[in-house]
N, C-alpha and C positions, 0 to 999 in steps of 0.2 A: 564109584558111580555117583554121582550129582543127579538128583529129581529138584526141579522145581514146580508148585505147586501155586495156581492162581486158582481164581475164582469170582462169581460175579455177586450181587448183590440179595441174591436168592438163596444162598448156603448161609445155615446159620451154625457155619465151624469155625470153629477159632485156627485157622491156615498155623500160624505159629506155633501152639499145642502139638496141633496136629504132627506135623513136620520133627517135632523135637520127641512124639512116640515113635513115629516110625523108622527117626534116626537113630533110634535107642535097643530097635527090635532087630537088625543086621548091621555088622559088622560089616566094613567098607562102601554101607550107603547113605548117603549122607543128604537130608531131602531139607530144601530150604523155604519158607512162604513165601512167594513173591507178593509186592506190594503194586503191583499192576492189576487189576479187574479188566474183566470183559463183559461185555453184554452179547450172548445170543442172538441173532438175526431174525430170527423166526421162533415160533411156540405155536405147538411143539416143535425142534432142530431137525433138521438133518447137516448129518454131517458133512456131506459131500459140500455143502453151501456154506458151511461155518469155517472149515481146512483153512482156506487162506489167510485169513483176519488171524487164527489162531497162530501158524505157521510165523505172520508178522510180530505176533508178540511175544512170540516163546523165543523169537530172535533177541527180544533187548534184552533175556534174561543169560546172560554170556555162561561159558565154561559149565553146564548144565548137559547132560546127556540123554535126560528123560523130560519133558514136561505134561502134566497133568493139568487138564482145566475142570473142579469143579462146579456144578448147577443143580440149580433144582428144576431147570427146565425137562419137561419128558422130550425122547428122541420120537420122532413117527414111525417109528418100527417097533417101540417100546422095548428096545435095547438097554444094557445098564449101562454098558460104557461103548466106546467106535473107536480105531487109533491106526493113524497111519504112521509108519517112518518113526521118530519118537516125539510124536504130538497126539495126547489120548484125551478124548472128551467123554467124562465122568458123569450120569445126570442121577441125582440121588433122589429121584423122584419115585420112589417104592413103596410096596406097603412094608411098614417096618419101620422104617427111617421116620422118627417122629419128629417130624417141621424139619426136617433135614440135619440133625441136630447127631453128629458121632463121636464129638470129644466135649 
């Protein structure tokens, strides 16, 4: 399985790091950074509004089977994560998460 992982301008995770632990922690998943950003539509998201933009850029990311978008934006239902199909949007806007900081 292939994950690719974006993100916007509001995560303060190093995608690369990131990617290279959790390719480290299962055997036949293999999750790569992508070097595409997105911005959010709205603050706080809903997902319903954000799906297509997303759906367009998890397409340049070829041979991929999972895409992940993370944010520090909150959703309006204050949800952690929403995913349709294999397009999931992650908002690490929690208490815990210090400045959104996990690797």
């Amino acid at each position: 399985m292939e994950i690719a992982l974006f993100s916007d301008n509001t995560v303060g995770v190093s995608l690369p790091r990131l990617a290279q632990v959790l390719t480290s922690k299962e055997a036949g998943v293999y999750v790569r950074a992508s070097s595409i950003r997105f911005k959010p539509k709205s603050d706080p998201m809903d997902y319903e509004v954000e799906y297509e933009a997303l759906v367009e850029l998890a397409a340049r990311e070829t041979d991929t089977n999972v895409s992940i978008f993370l944010t520090s934006v909150p959703f309006e239902n204050n949800f952690f994560y929403i995913g349709l199909d294999n397009v999931f949007l992650v908002s690490l806007n929690r208490p815990g998460f210090a400045g959104g900081c996990l690797v």
